[in-house]
C-alpha positions as CSV (number, residue, x, y, z in Angstrom):
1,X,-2.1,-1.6,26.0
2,X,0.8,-4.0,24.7
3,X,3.5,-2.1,22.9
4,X,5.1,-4.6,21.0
5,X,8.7,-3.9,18.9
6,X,8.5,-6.6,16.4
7,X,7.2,-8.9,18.5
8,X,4.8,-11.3,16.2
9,X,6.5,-10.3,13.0
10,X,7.7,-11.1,10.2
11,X,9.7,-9.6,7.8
12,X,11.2,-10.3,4.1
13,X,12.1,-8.0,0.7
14,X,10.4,-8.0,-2.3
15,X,12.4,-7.0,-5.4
16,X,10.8,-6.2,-8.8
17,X,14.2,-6.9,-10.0
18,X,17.2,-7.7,-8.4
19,X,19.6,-4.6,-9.0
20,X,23.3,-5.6,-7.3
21,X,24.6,-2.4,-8.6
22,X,23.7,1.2,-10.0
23,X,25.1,4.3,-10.0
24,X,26.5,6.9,-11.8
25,X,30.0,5.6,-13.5
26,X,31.6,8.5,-15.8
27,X,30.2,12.2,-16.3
28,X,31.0,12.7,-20.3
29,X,31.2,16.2,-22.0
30,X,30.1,16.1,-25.0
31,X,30.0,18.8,-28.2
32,X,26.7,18.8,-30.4
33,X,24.9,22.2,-31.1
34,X,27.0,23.1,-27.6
35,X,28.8,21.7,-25.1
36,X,26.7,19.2,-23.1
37,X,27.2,17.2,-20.1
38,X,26.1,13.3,-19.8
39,X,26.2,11.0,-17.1
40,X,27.1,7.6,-17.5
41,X,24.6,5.3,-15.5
42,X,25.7,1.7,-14.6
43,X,23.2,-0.7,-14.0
44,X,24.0,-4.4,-13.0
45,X,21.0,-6.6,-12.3
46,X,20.9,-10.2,-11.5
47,X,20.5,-10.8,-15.5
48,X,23.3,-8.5,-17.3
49,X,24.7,-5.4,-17.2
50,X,24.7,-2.2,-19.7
51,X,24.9,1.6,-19.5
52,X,22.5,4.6,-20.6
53,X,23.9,8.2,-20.8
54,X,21.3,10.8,-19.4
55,X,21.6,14.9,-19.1
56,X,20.9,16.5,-15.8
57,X,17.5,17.7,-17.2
58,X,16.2,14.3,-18.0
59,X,17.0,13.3,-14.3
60,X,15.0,16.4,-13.3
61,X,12.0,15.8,-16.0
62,X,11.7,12.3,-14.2
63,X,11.6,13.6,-10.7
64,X,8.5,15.9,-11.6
65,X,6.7,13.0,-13.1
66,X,6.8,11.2,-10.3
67,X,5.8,13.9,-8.1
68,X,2.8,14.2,-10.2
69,X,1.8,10.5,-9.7
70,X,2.4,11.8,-5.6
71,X,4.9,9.2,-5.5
72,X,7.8,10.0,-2.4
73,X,10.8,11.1,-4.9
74,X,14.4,10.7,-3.6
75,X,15.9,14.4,-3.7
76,X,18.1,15.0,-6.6
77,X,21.2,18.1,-5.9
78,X,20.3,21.8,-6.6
79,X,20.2,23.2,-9.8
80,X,22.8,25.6,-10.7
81,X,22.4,29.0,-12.3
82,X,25.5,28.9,-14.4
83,X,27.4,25.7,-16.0
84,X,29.4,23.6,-13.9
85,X,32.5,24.2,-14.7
86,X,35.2,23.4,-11.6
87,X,35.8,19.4,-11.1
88,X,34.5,19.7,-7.3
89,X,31.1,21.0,-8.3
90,X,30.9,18.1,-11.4
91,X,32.1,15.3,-9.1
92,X,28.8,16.7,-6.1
93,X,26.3,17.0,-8.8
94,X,27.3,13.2,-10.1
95,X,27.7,11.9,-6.0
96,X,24.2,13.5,-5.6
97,X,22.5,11.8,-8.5
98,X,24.2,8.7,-7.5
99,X,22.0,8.7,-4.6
100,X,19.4,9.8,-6.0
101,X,19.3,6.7,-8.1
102,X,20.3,4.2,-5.5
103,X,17.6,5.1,-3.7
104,X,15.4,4.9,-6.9
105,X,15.9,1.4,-7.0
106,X,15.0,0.3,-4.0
107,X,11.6,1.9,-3.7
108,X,9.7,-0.7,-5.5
109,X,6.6,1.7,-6.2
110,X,8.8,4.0,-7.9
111,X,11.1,1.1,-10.1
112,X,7.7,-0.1,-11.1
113,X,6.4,2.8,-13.0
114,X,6.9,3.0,-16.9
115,X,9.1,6.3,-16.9
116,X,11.6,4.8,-14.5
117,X,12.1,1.7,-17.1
118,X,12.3,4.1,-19.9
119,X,14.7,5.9,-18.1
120,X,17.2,3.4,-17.3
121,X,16.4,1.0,-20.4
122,X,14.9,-1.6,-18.4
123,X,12.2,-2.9,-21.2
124,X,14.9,-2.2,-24.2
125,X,17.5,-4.3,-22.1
126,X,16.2,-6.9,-20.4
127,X,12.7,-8.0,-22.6
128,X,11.7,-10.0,-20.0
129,X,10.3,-7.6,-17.7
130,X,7.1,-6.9,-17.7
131,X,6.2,-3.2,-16.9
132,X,2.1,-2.7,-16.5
133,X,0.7,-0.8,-18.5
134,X,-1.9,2.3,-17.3
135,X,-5.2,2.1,-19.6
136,X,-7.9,4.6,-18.8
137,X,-11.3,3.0,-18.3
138,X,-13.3,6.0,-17.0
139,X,-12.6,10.1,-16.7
140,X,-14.1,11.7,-13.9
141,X,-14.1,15.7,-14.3
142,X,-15.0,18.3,-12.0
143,X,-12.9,17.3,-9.2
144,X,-11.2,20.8,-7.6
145,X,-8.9,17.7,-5.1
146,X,-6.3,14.9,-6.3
147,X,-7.6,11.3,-6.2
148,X,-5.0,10.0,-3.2
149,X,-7.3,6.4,-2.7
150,X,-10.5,4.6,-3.8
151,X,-12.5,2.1,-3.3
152,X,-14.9,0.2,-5.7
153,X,-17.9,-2.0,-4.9
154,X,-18.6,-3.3,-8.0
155,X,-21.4,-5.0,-7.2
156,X,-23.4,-2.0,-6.1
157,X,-21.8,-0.1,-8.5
158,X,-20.5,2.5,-5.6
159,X,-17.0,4.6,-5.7
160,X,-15.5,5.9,-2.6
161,X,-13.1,8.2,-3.5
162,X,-10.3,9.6,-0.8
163,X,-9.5,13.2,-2.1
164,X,-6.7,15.6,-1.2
165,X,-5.3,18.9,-1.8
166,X,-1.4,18.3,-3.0
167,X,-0.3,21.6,-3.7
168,X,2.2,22.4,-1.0
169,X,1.8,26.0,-0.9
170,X,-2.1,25.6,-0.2
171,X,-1.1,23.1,2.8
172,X,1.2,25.4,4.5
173,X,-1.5,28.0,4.2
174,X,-4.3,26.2,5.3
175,X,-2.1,24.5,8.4
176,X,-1.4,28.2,9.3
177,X,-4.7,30.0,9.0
178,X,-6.4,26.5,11.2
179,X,-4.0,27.2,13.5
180,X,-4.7,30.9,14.3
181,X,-6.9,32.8,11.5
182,X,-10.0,31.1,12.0
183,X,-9.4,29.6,15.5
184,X,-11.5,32.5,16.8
185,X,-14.3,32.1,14.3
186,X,-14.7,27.8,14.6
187,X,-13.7,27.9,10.7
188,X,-11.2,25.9,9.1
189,X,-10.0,25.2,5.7
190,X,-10.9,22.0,4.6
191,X,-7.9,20.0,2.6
192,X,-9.6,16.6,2.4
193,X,-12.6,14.8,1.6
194,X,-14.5,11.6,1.3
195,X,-16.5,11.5,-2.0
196,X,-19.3,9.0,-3.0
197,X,-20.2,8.2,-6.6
198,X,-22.9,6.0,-8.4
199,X,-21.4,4.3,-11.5
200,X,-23.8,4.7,-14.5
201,X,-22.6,2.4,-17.4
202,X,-23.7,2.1,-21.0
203,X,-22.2,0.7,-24.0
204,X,-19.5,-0.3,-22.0
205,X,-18.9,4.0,-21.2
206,X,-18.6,4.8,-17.6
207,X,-20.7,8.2,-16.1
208,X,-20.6,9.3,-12.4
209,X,-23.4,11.0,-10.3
210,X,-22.0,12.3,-6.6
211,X,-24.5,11.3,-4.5
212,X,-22.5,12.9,-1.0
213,X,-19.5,14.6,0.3
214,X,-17.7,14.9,3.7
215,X,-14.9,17.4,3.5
216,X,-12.0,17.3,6.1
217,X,-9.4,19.7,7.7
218,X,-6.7,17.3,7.2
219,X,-5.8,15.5,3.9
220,X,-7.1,11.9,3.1
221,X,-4.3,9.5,2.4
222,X,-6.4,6.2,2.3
223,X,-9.9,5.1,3.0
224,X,-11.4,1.3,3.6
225,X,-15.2,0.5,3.7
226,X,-16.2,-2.8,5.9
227,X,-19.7,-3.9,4.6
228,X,-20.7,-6.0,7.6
229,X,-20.0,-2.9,9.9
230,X,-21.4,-0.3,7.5
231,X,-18.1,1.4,8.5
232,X,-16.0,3.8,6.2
233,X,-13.3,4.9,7.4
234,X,-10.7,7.6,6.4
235,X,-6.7,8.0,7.4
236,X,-6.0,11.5,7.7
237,X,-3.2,13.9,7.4
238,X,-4.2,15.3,10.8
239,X,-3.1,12.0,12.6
240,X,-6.9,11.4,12.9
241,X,-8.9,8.1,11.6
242,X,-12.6,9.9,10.8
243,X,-15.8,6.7,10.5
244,X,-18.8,7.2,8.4
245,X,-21.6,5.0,9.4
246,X,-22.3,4.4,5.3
247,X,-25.6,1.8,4.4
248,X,-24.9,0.2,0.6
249,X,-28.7,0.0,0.5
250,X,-29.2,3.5,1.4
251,X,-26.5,5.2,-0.3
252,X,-27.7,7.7,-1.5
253,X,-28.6,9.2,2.4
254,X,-26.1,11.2,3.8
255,X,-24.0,9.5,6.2
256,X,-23.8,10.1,9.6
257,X,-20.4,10.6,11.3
258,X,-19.5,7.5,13.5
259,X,-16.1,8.3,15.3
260,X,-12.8,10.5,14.6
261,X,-10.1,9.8,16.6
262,X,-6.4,11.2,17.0
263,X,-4.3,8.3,16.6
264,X,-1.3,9.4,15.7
265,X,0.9,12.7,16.2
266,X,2.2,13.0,12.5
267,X,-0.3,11.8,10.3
268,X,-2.2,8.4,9.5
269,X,-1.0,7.1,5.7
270,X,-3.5,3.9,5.5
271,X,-6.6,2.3,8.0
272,X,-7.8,-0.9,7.5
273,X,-10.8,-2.5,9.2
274,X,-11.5,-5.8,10.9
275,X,-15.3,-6.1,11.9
276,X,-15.3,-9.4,13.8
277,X,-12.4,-7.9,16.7
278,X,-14.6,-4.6,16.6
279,X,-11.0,-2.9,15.4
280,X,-9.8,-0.5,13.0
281,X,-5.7,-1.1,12.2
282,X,-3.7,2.5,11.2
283,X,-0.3,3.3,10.0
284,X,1.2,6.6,10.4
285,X,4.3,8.4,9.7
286,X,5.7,8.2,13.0
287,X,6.8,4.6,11.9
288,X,4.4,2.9,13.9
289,X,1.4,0.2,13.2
290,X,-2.0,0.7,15.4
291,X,-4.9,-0.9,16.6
292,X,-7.9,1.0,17.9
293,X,-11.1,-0.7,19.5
294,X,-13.5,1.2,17.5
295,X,-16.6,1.3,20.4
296,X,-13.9,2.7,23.8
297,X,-11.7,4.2,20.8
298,X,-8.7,3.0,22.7
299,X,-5.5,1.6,21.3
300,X,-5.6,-2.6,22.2
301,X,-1.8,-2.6,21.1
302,X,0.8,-0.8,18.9
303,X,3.8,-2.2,17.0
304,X,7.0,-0.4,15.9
305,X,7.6,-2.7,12.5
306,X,10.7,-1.1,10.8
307,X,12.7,1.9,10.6
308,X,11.8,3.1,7.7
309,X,8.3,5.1,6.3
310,X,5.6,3.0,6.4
311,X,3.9,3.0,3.2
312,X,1.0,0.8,2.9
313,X,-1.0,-1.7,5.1
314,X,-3.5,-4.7,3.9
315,X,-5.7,-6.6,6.0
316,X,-6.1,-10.0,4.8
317,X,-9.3,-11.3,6.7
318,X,-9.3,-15.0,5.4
319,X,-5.7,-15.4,7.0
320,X,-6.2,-12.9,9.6
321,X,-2.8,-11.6,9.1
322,X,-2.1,-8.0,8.9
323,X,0.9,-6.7,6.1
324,X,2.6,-3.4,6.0
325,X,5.0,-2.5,3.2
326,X,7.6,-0.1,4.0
327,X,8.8,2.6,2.0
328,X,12.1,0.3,1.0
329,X,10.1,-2.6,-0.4
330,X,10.0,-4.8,2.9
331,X,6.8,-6.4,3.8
332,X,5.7,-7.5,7.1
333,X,3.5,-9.3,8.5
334,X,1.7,-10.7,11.5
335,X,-1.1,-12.8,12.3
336,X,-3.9,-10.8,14.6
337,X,-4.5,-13.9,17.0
338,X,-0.7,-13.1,18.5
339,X,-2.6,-10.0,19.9
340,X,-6.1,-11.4,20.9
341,X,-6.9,-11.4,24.7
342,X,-8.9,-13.6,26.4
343,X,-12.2,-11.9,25.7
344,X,-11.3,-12.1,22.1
345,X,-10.7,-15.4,22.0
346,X,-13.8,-16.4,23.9
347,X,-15.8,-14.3,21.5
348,X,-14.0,-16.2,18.4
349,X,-14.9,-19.6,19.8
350,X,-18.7,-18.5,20.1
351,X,-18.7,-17.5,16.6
352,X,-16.7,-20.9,15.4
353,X,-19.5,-22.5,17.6
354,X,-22.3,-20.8,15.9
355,X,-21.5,-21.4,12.5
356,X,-21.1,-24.8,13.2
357,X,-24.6,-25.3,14.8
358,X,-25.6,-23.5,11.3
359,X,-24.3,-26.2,9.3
């Protein structure tokens, strides 16, 4: 097993838009109806510069909207019972929102949503920018979990859906009573599932009919379907990667289970699959990127990529090179024949001599 640290990678930033400075510059009192407190935020891109006045409540009505999207939210100081009123306990509330929104900025997932530009003026300032806009093409009701990933084969008309329970109270619960309550009794409760849908359309109206369910201890953060494998697969909460052997032209059969291994300790945030290595490619939370020879279900090699949360992974099959975006907007890559071995290589050539016998 190679256990590379950056070895066959590289790395390079991507900025939505280039912010040199922000912070928070002057806290202003001012009297309305009653005495209110602003802070002055300071925002220098690579374009101009200007200024927008927010109350400590907007900041916190921004942070709960982005929780609700189950973005990562930098934390924002404690709410205080009473008004500030001493110059230490103004001058911590404006150093901790100062951090808040430094670190804002720099998560490109989070600068890229509508109510951050509306927060800081983006599309008012600079009209340039263009901030996508959300349009809803289909409802799907019923659902008792949160949609964390899905996938869409339009073709067949199939969803896979990746479901989670995000209330944090039910988590801690459920991690508890798995751990002891039902330990005795082989039950556990189940905070993730794997949901399949046929898409019915007419008049240009989307309807859904669940054709099957797998339900999960552990949340699911991110799901990939490989169709020349017939391999789902599923990154879980639990540091497992679960498999469903899943037939397009059987849907509708319930699929069997095709592997569920532990792969890492705190919890696997994406998988991604490559069918012609026989490999499934997993990042967790401990920082690290993974691949996993899906028939001995042993890692081939493992990669620390940067030091901060990994936050996404794509698998680019054309190029054969693997990306991972961090949680700080830097994207890495590598390309997956640095890792081959010799049987992989001999087993690549075969194939490039086949298809060339074909044509």
């Amino acid at each position: 097993m190679k256990n590379n640290k950056w070895k066959g990678w590289c790395s390079y930033r991507v900025y939505f838009l280039c912010y040199s400075q922000i912070g928070i510059g002057k806290c202003i009192e001012k009297v309305e109806s009653k005495e209110s407190m602003f802070y002055q935020i300071e925002v220098q891109s690579d374009i101009k510069s200007w200024a927008v006045e927010r109350q400590f409540a907007e900041f916190i009505d921004l942070a709960k909207h982005l929780k609700k999207l189950l973005l990562t939210v930098p934390k924002l100081p404690p709410k205080k019972l009473f008004k500030l009123k001493s110059i230490t306990e103004i001058a911590e509330r404006r150093d901790g929102l100062d951090r808040f929104l430094k670190e804002l900025v720099r998560q490109p997932e989070l600068l890229n949503q509508k109510s951050v530009s509306d927060f800081l003026m983006l599309t008012d300032t600079i009209r340039d920018i263009a901030i996508p806009q959300v349009i809803k093409v289909a409802e799907l009701p019923g659902l008792s979990l949160s949609i964390r990933d899905f996938l869409y084969m339009e073709s067949e008309g199939i969803l896979f859906l990746g479901l989670s329970d995000m209330d944090a109270i039910a988590r801690i619960d459920a991690y508890i009573s798995n751990l002891s309550l039902f330990k005795k009794a082989n039950r556990k409760i189940l905070l993730g599932s794997i949901a399949c849908y046929k898409i019915l359309s007419k008049e240009g109206k989307w309807s859904f009919k669940h054709l099957w369910s797998k339900s999960y201890s552990g949340r699911i953060n991110g799901i990939d379907y490989n169709p020349a494998s017939k391999l789902l697969l599923a990154a879980a909460s639990s540091g497992h990667v679960h498999g469903l052997d899943v037939d397009l032209k059987n849907i509708e059969e319930n699929p069997n289970e095709a592997l569920s291994i532990e792969v890492h300790k705190d919890g696997v945030t994406a998988v991604a699959v490559n069918e012609r290595l026989s490999q499934f490619y997993s990042i967790g939370s401990d920082k690290r990127v993974k691949a996993t020879e899906i028939f001995s279900q042993l890692t081939h090699w493992q990669s620390e990529v940067d030091n901060s949360q990994l936050a996404s992974m794509k698998y680019d099959e054309k190029s054969e090179r693997l990306f991972v975006l961090s949680s700080i907007g830097t994207v890495s890559y590598t390309h997956l024949r640095a890792h081959e071995t010799s049987l992989h290589l001999v087993c690549r050539l075969l194939l490039e001599k086949k298809k060339k016998k074909k044509k």
